[in-house]
Chimera marker file (.cmm) of the C-alpha trace (Angstrom):
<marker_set name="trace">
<marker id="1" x="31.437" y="14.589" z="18.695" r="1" g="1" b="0" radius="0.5"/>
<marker id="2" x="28.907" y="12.426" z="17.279" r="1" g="1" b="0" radius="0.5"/>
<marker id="3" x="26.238" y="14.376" z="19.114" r="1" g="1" b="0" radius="0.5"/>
<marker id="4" x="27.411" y="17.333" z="17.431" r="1" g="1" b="0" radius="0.5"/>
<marker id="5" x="27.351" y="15.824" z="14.004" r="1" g="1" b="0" radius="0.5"/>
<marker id="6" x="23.944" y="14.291" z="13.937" r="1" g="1" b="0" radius="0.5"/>
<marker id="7" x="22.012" y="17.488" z="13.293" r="1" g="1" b="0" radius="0.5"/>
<marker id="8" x="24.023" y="18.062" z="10.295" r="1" g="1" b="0" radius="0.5"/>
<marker id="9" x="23.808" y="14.263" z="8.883" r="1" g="1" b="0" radius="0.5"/>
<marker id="10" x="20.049" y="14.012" z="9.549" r="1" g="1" b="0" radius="0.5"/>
<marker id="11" x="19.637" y="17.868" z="7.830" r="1" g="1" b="0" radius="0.5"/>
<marker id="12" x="21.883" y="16.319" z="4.767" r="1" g="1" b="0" radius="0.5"/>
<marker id="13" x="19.856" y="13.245" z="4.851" r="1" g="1" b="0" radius="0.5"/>
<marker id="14" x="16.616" y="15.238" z="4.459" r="1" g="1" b="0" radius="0.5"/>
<marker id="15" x="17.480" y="17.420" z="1.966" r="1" g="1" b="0" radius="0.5"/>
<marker id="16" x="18.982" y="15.030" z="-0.530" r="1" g="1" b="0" radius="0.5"/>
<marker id="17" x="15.986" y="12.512" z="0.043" r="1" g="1" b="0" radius="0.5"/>
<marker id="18" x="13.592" y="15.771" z="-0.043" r="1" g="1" b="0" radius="0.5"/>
<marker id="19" x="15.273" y="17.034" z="-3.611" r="1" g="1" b="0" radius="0.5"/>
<marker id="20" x="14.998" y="13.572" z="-4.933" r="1" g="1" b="0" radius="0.5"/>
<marker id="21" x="11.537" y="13.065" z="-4.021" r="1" g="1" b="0" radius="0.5"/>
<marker id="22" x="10.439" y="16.584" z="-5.176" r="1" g="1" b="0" radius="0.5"/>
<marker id="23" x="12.412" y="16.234" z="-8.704" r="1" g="1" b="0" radius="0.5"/>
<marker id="24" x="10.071" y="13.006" z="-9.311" r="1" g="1" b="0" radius="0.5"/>
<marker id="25" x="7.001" y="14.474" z="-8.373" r="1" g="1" b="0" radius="0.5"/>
<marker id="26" x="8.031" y="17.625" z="-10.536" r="1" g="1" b="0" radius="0.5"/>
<marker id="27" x="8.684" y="15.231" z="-13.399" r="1" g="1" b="0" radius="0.5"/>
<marker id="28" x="5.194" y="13.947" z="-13.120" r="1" g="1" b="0" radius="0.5"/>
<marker id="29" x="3.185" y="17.206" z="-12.397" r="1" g="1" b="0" radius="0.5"/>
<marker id="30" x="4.998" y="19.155" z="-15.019" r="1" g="1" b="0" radius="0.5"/>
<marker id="31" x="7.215" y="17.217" z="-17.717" r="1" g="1" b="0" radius="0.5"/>
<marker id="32" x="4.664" y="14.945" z="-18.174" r="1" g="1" b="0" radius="0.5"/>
<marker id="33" x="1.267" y="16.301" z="-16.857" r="1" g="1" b="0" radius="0.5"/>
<marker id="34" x="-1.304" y="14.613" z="-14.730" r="1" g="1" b="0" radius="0.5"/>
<marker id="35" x="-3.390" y="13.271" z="-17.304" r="1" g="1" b="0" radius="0.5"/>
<marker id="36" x="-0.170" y="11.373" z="-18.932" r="1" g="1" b="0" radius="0.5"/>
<marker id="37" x="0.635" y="10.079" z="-15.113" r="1" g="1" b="0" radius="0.5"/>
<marker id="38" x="-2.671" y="9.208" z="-14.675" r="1" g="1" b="0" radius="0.5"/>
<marker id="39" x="-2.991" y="6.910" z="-18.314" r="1" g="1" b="0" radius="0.5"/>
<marker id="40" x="0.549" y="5.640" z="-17.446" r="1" g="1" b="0" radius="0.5"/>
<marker id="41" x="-0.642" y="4.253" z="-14.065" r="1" g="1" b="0" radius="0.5"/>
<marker id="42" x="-3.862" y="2.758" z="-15.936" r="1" g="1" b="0" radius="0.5"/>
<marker id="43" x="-1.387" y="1.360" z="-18.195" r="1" g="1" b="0" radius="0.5"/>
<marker id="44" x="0.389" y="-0.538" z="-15.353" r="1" g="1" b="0" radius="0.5"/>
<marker id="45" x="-2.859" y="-1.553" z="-13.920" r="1" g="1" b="0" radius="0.5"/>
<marker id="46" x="-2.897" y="0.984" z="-10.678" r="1" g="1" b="0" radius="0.5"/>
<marker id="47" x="-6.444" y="0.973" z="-8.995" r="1" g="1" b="0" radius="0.5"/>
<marker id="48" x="-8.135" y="4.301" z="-9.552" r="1" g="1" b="0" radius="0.5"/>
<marker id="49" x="-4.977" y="5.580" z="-11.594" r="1" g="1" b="0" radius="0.5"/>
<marker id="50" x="-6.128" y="9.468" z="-11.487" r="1" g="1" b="0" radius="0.5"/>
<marker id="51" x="-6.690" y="9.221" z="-7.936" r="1" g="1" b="0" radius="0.5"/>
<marker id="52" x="-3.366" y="7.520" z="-7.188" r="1" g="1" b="0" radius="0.5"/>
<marker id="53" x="-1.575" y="9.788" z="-9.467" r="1" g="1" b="0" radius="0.5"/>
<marker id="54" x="-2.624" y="12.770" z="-7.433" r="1" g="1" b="0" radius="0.5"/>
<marker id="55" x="-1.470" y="10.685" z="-3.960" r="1" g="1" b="0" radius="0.5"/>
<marker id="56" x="1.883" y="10.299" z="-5.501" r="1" g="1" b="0" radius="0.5"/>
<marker id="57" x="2.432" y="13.374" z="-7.027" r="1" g="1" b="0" radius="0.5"/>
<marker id="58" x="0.784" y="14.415" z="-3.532" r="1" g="1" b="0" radius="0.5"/>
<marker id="59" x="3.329" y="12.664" z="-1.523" r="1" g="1" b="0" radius="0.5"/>
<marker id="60" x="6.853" y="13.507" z="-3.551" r="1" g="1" b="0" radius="0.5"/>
<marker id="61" x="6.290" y="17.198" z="-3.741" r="1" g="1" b="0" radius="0.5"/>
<marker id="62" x="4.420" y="17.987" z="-0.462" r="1" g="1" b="0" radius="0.5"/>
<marker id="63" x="6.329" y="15.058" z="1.475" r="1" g="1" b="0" radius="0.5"/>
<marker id="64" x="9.882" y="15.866" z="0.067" r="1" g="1" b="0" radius="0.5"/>
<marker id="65" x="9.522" y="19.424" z="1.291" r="1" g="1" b="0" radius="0.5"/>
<marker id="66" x="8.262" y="18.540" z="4.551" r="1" g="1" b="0" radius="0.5"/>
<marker id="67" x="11.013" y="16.633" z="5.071" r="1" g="1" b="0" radius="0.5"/>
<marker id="68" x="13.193" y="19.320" z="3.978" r="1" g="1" b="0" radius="0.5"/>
<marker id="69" x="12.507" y="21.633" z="6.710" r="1" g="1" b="0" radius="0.5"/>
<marker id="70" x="11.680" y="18.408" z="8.919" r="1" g="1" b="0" radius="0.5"/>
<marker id="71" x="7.707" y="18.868" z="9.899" r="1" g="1" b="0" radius="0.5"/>
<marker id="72" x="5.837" y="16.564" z="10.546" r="1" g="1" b="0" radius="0.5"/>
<marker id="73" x="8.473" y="13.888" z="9.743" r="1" g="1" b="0" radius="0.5"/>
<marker id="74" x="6.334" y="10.492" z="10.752" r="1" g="1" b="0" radius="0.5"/>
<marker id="75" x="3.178" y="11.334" z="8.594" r="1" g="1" b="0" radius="0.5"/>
<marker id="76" x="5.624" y="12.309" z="5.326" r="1" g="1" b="0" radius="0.5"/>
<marker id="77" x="7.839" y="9.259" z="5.744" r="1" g="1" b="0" radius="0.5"/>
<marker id="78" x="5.053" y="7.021" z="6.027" r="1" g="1" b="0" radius="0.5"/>
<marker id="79" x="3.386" y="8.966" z="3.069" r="1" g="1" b="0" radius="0.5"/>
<marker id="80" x="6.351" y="8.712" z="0.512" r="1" g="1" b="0" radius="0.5"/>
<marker id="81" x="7.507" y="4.744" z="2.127" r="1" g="1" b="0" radius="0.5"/>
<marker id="82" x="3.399" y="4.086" z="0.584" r="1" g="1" b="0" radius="0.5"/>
<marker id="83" x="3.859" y="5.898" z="-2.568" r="1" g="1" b="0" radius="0.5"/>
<marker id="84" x="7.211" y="3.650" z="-2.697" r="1" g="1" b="0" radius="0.5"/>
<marker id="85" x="5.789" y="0.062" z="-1.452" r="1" g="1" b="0" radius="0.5"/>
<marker id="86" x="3.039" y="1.058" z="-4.396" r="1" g="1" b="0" radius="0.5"/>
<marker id="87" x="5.963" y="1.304" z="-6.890" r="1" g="1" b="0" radius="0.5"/>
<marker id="88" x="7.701" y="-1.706" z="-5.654" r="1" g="1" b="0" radius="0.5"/>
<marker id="89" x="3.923" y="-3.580" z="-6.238" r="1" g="1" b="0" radius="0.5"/>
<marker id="90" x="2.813" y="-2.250" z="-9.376" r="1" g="1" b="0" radius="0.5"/>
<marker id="91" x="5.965" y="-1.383" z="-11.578" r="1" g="1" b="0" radius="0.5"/>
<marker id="92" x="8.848" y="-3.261" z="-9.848" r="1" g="1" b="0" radius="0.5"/>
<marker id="93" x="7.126" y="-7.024" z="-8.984" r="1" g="1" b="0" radius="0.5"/>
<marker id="94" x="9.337" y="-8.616" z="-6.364" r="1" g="1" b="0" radius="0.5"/>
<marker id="95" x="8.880" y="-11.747" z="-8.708" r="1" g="1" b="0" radius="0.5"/>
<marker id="96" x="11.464" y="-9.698" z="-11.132" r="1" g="1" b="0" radius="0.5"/>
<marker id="97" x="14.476" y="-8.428" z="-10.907" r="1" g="1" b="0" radius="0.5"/>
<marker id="98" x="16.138" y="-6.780" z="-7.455" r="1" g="1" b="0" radius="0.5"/>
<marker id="99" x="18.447" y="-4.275" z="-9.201" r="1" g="1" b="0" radius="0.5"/>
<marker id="100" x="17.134" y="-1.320" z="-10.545" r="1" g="1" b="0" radius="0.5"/>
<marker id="101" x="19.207" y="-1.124" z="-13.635" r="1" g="1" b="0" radius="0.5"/>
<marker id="102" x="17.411" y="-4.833" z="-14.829" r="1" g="1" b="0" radius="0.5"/>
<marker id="103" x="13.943" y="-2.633" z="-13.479" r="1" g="1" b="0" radius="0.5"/>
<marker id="104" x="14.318" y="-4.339" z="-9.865" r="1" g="1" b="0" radius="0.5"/>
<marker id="105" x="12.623" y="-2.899" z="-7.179" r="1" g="1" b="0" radius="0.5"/>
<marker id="106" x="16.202" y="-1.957" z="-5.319" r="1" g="1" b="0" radius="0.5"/>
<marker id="107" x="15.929" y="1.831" z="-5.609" r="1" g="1" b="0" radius="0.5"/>
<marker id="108" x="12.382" y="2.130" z="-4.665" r="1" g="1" b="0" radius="0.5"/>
<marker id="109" x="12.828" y="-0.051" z="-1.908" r="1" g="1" b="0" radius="0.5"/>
<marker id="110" x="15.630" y="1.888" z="-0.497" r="1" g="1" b="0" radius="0.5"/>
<marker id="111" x="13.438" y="5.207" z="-0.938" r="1" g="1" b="0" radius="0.5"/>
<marker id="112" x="11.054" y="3.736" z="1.210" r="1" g="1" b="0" radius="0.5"/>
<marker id="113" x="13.311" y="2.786" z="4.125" r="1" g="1" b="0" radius="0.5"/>
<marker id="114" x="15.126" y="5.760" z="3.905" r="1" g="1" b="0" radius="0.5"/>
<marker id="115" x="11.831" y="7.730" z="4.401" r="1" g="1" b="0" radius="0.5"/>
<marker id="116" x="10.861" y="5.739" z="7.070" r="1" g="1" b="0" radius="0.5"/>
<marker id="117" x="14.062" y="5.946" z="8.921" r="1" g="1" b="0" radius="0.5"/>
<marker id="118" x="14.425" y="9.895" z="8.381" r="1" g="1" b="0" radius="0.5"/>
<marker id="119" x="10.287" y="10.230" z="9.090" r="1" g="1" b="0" radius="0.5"/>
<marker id="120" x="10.957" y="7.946" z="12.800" r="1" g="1" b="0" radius="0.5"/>
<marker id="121" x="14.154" y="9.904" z="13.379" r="1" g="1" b="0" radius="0.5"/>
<marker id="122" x="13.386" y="12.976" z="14.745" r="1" g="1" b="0" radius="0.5"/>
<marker id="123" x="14.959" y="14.909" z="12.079" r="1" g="1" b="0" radius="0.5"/>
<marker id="124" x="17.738" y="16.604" z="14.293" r="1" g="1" b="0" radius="0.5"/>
<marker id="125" x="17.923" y="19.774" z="15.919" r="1" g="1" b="0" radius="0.5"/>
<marker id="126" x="17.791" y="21.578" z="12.707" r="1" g="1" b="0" radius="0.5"/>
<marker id="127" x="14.121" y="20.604" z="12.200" r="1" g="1" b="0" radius="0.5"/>
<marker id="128" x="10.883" y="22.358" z="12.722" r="1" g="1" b="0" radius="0.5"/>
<marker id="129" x="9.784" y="19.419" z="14.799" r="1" g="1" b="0" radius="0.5"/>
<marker id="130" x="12.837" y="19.351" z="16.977" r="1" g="1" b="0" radius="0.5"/>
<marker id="131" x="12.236" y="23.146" z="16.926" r="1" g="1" b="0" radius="0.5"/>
<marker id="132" x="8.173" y="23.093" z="17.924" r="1" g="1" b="0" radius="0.5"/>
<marker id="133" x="8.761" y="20.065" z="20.288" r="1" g="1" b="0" radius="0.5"/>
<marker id="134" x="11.744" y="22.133" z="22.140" r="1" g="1" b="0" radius="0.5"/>
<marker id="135" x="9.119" y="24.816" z="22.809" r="1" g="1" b="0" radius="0.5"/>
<marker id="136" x="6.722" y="22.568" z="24.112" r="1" g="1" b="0" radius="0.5"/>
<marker id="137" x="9.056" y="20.618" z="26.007" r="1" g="1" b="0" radius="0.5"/>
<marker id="138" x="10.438" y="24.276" z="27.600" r="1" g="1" b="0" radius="0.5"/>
<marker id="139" x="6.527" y="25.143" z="28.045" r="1" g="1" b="0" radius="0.5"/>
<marker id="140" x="6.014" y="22.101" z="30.104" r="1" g="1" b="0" radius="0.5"/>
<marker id="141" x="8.928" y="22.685" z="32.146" r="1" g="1" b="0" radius="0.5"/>
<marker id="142" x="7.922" y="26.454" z="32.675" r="1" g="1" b="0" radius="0.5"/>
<marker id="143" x="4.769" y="25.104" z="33.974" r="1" g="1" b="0" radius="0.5"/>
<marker id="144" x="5.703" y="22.369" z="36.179" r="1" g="1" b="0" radius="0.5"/>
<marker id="145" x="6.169" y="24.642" z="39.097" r="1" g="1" b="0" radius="0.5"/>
<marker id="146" x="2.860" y="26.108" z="38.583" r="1" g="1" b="0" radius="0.5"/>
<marker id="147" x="1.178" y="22.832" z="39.127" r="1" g="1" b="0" radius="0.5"/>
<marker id="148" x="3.269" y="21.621" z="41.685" r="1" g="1" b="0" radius="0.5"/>
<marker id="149" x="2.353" y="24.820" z="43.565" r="1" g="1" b="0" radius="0.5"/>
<marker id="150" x="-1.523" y="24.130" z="42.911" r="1" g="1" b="0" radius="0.5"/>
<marker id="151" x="-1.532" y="20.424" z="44.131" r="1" g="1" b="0" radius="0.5"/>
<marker id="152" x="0.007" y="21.713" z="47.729" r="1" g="1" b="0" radius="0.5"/>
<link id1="1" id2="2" r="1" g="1" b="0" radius="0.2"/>
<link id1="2" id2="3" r="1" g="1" b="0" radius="0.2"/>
<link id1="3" id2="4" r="1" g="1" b="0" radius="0.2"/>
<link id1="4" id2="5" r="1" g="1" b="0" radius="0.2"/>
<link id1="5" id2="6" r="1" g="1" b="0" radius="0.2"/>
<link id1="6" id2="7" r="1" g="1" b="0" radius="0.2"/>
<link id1="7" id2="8" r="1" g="1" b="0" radius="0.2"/>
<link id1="8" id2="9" r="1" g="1" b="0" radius="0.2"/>
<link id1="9" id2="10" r="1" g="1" b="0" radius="0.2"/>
<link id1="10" id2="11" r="1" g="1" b="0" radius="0.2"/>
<link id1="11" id2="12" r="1" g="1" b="0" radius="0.2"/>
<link id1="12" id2="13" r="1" g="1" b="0" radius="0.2"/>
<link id1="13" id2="14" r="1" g="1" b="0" radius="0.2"/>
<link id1="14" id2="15" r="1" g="1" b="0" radius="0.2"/>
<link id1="15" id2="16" r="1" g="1" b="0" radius="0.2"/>
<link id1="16" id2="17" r="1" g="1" b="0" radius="0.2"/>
<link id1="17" id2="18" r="1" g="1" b="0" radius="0.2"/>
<link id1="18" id2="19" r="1" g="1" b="0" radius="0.2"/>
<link id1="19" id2="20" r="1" g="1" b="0" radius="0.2"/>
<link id1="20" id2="21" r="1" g="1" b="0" radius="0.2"/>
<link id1="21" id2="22" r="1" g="1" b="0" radius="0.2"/>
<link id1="22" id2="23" r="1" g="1" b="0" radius="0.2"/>
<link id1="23" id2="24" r="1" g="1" b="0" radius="0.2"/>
<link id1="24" id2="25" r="1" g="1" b="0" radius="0.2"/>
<link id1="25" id2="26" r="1" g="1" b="0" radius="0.2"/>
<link id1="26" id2="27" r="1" g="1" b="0" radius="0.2"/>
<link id1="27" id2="28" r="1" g="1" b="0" radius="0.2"/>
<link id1="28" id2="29" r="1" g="1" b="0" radius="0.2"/>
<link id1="29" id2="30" r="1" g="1" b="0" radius="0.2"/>
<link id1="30" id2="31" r="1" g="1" b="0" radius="0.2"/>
<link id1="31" id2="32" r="1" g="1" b="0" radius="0.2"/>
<link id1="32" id2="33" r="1" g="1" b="0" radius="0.2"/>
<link id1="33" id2="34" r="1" g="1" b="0" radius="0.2"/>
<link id1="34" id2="35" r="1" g="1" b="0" radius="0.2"/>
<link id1="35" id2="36" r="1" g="1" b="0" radius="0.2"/>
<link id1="36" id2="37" r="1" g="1" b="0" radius="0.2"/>
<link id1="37" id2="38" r="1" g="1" b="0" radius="0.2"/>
<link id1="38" id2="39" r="1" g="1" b="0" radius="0.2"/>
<link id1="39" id2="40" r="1" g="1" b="0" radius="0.2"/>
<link id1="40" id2="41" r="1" g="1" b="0" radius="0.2"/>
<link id1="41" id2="42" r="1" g="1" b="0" radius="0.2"/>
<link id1="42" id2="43" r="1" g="1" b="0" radius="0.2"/>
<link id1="43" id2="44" r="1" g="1" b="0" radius="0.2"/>
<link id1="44" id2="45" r="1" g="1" b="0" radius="0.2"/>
<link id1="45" id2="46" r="1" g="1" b="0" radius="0.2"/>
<link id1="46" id2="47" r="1" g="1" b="0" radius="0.2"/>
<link id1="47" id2="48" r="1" g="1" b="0" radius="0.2"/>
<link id1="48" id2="49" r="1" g="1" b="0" radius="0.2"/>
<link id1="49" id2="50" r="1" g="1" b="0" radius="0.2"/>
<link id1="50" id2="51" r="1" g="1" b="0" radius="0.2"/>
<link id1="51" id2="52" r="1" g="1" b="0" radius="0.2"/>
<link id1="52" id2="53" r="1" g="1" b="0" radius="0.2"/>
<link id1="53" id2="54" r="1" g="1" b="0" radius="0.2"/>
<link id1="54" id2="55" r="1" g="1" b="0" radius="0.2"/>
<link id1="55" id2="56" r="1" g="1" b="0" radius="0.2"/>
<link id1="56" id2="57" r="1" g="1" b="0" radius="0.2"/>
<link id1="57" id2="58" r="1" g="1" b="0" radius="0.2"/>
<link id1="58" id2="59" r="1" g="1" b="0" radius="0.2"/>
<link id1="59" id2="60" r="1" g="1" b="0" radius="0.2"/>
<link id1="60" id2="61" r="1" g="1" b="0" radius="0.2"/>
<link id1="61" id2="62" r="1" g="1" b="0" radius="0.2"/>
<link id1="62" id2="63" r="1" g="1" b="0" radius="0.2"/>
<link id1="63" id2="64" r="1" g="1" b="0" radius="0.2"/>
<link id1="64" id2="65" r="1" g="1" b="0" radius="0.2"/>
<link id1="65" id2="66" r="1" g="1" b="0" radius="0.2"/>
<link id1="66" id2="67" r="1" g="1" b="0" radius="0.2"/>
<link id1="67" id2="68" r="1" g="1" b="0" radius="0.2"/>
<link id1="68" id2="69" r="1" g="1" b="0" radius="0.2"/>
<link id1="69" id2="70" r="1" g="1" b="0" radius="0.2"/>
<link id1="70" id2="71" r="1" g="1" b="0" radius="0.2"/>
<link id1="71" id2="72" r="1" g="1" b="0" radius="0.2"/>
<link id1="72" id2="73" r="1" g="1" b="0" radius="0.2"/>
<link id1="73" id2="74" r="1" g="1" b="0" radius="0.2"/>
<link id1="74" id2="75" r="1" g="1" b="0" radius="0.2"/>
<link id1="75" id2="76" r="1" g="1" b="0" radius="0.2"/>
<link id1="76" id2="77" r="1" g="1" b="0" radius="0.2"/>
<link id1="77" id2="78" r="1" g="1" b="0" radius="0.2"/>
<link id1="78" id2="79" r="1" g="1" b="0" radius="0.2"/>
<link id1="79" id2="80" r="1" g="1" b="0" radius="0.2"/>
<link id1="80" id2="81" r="1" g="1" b="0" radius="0.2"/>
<link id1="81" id2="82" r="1" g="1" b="0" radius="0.2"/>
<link id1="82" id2="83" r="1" g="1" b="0" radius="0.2"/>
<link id1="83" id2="84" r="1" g="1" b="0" radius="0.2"/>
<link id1="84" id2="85" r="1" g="1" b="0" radius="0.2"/>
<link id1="85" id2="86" r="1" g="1" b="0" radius="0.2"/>
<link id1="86" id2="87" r="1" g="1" b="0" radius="0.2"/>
<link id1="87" id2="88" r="1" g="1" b="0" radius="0.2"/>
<link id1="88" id2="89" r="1" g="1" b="0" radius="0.2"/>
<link id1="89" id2="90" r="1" g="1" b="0" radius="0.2"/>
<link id1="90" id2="91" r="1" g="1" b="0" radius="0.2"/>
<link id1="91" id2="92" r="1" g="1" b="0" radius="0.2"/>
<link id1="92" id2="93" r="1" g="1" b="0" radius="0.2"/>
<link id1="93" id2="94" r="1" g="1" b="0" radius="0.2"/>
<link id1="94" id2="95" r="1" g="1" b="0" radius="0.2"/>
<link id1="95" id2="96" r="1" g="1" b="0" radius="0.2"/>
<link id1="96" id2="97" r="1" g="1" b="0" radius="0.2"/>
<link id1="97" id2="98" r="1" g="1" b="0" radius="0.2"/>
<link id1="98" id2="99" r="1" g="1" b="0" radius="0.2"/>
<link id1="99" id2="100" r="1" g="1" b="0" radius="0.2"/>
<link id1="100" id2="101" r="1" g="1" b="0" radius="0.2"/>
<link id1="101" id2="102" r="1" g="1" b="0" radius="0.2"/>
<link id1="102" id2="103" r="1" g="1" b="0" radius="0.2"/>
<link id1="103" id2="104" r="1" g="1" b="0" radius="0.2"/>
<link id1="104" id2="105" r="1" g="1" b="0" radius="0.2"/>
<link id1="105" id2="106" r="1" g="1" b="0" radius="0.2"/>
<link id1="106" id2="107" r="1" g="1" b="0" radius="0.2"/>
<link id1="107" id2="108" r="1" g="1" b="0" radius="0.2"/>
<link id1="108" id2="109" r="1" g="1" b="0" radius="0.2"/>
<link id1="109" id2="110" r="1" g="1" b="0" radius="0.2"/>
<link id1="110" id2="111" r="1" g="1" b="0" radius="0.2"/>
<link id1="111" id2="112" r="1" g="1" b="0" radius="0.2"/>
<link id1="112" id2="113" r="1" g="1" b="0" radius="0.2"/>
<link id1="113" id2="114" r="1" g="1" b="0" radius="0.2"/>
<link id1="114" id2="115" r="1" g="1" b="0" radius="0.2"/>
<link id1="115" id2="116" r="1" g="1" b="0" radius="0.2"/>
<link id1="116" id2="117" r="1" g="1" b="0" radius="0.2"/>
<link id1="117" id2="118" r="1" g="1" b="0" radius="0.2"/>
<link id1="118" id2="119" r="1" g="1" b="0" radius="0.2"/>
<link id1="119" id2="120" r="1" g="1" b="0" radius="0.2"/>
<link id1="120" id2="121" r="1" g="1" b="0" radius="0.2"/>
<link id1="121" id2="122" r="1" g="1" b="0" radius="0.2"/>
<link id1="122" id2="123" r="1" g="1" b="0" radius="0.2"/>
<link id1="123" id2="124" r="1" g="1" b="0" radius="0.2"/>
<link id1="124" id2="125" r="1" g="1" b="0" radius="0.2"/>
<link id1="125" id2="126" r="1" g="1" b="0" radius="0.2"/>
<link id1="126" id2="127" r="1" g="1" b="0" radius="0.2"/>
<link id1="127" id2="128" r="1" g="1" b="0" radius="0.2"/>
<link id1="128" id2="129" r="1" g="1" b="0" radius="0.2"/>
<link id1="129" id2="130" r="1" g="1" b="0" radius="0.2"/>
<link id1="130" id2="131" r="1" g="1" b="0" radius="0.2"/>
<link id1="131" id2="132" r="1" g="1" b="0" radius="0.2"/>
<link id1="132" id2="133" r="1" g="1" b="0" radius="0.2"/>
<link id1="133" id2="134" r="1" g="1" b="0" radius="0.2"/>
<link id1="134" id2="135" r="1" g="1" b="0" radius="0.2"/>
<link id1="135" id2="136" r="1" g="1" b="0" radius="0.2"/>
<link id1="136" id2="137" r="1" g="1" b="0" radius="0.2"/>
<link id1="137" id2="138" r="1" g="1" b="0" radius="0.2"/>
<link id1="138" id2="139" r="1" g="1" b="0" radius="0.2"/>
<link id1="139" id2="140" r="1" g="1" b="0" radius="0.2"/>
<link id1="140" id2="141" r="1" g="1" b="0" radius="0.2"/>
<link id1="141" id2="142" r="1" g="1" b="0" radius="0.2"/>
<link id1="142" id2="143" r="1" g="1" b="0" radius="0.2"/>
<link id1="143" id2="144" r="1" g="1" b="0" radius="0.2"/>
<link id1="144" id2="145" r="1" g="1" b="0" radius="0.2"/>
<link id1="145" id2="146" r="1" g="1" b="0" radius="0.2"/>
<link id1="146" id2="147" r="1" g="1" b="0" radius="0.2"/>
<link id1="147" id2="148" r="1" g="1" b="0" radius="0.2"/>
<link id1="148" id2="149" r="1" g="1" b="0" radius="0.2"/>
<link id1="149" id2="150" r="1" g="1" b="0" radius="0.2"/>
<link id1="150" id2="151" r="1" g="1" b="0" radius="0.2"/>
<link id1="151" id2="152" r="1" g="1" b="0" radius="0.2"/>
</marker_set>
């Protein structure tokens, strides 16, 4: 049963983490513009704040919809957990507060896990890699005859 249901969790799991991601980015890219996200970063002291604004903005809208249709889940969970561990570093010190209504570094934190954990899961059978690794894996085993055949 539970082998059943895991597709369906991990596809639920990457959406709502995708949607979240992708509404922040939008926030920044649009709402507020790049050159505001960019002077708010100097503001909190980020290292080359235009640059990093583009990485995050980067990583929420082009790493939440990767995980949304699940490709290439490793590189976009590792992507948004750096955009996250930034936040935690720069706007959420672990020297303050942990929850994120007192600006603690909870919420961010829990982004970043969460994007690791979906980004090293697989994604489920619902996502493209599960989908393009299937077809390799049914390539290889299509072939294995073939080069059993040639070694004799």
């Amino acid at each position: 049963m539970i082998n059943r249901l895991q597709p369906i969790g991990l596809l639920i799991g990457r959406v709502v983490l995708g949607v979240v991601f992708i509404a922040h980015g939008w926030q920044k890219f649009n709402e507020n513009g790049m050159d505001a996200t960019a002077q708010g970063f100097e503001g909190l002291g980020i290292p080359a704040p235009t640059l990093s604004a583009y990485f995050a903005v980067g990583a929420e809208l082009i790493g939440g919809s990767m995980l949304i249709v699940g490709a290439l889940l490793p590189l976009a969970g590792l992507w948004l957990a750096s955009v996250m561990l930034g936040a935690m570093y720069f706007v959420h010190p672990l020297n303050g507060a942990f929850f994120s209504r007192e600006g603690g570094y909870e919420y961010v934190l829990l982004l970043a896990a969460v994007a690791l954990a979906i980004g090293f899961s697989g994604g489920g059978a619902l996502a493209v890699d599960s989908l393009w690794l299937n077809k390799v894996g049914e390539k290889k085993k299509e072939d294995e005859p073939l080069r059993a055949e040639s070694l004799a």
